[in-house]
N, C-alpha and C positions, 0 to 999 in steps of 0.2 A: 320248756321242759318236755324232754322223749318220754312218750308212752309206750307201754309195752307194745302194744298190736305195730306203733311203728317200726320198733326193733326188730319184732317175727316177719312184718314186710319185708325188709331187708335182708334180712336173712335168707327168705323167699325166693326174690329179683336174686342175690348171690348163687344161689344154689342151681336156680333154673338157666341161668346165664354163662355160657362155656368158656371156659379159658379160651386166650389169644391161641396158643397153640394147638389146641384139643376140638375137636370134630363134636364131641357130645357135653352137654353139660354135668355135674354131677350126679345132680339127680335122674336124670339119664342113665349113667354106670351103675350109680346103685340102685335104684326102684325098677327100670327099665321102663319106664315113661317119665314124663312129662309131668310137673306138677302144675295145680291150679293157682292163678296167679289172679291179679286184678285188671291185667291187662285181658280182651278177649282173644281166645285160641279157641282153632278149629277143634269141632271132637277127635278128628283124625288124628292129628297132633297126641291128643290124651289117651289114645288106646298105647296099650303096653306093645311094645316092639325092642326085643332084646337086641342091643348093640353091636355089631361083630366084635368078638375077643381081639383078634389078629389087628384089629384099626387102633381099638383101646391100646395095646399092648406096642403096639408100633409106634403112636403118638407118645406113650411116653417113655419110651425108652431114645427117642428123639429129645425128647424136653432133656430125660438126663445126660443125655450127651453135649448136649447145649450147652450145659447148666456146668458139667464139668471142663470142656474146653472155657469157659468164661473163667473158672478157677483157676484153671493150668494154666494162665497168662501171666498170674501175678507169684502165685504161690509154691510153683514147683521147681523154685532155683534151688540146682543139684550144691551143696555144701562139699569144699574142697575136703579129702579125709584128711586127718590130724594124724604124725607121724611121735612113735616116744621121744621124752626129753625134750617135747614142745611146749612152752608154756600159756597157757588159757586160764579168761575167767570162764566161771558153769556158775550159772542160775542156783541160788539156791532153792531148795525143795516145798512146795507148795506151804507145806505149813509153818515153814519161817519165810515167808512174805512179808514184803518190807527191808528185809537184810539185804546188807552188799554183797556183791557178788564174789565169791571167793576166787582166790586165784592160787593157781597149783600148777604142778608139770604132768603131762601125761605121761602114765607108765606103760599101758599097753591098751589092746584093741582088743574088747571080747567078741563081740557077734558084729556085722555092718551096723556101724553109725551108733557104737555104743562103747565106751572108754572108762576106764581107770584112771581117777586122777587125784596126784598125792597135793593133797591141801595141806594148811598149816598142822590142823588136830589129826587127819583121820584120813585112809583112803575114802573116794565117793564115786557109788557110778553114778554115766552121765549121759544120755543122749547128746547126740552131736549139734541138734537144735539147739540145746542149753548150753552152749559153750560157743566161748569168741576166742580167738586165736591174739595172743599180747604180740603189738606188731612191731613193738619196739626188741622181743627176746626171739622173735621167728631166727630161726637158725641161717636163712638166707639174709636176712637183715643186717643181721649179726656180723657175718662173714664181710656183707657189703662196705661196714665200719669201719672194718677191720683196716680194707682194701686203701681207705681214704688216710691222704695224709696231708699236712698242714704245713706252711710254711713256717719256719723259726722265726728268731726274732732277728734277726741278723739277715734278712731278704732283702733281694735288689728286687727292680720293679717289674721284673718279668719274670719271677718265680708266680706262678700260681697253684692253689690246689689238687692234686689230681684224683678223681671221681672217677 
């Protein structure tokens, strides 16, 4: 069983120990020295010596740049915009969670990446995250169908379909 005094140690060791990234520990940034630890440190070390701003502020706006280039790898695929008379399912709304996803035709574009769409009951807006495009009604799809035709029944052997 953890004792408290182990858990304030840790705490301790955490706070006095600086990120992989960062030049100063926490307690560095915030007290502007050095806390007392059980390991021995010099008194030099314990005198108060205020941090430069500009390293503080440099180191992390480095971390969040890092931090966001690691996001934008996975998460900032641009969404093709949706055109009227398209048809898509949209997410339904947080508090009917669990529900299928409804499915409607787009009627128009209000602001970027935000749409009108006529469901069974009711117009709904919809962020364009919450919406899948049906790839079976896509208007290009469509047409693509159209284009195909099929041999009768009445075919020799070198009729084939044309695509």
């Amino acid at each position: 069983m953890l004792k408290k005094s182990d858990l304030l140690t840790g705490l301790l060791k955490k706070r006095n120990t600086p990120p992989q990234i960062m030049t100063y520990s926490p307690a560095q940034r915030f007290l502007c020295h050095r806390t007392k630890s059980l390991l021995p440190v010099s008194e030099s070390l314990l005198r108060q010596s205020v941090p430069p701003v500009t390293v503080n502020h440099d180191e992390l706006l480095n971390r969040r740049a890092k931090a966001k280039s690691c996001y934008d790898k996975s998460a900032s695929k641009e969404l093709e915009p949706l055109v009227p008379g398209q048809f898509v399912y949209s997410k339904p709304s947080d508090h009917h969670r669990g529900e299928k996803w409804k499915y409607g035709e787009v009627l128009k574009e209000i602001k970027t990446r935000s749409y009108v769409i006529q469901t069974q009951n009711e117009p709904v807006w919809r962020n364009r995250t919450h919406m899948r495009p049906d790839k079976v009604s896509n208007t290009e799809n469509v047409a693509s169908a159209e284009r195909q035709t099929y041999p009768t029944d009445n075919h020799t052997d070198t009729d084939t379909p044309v695509v």
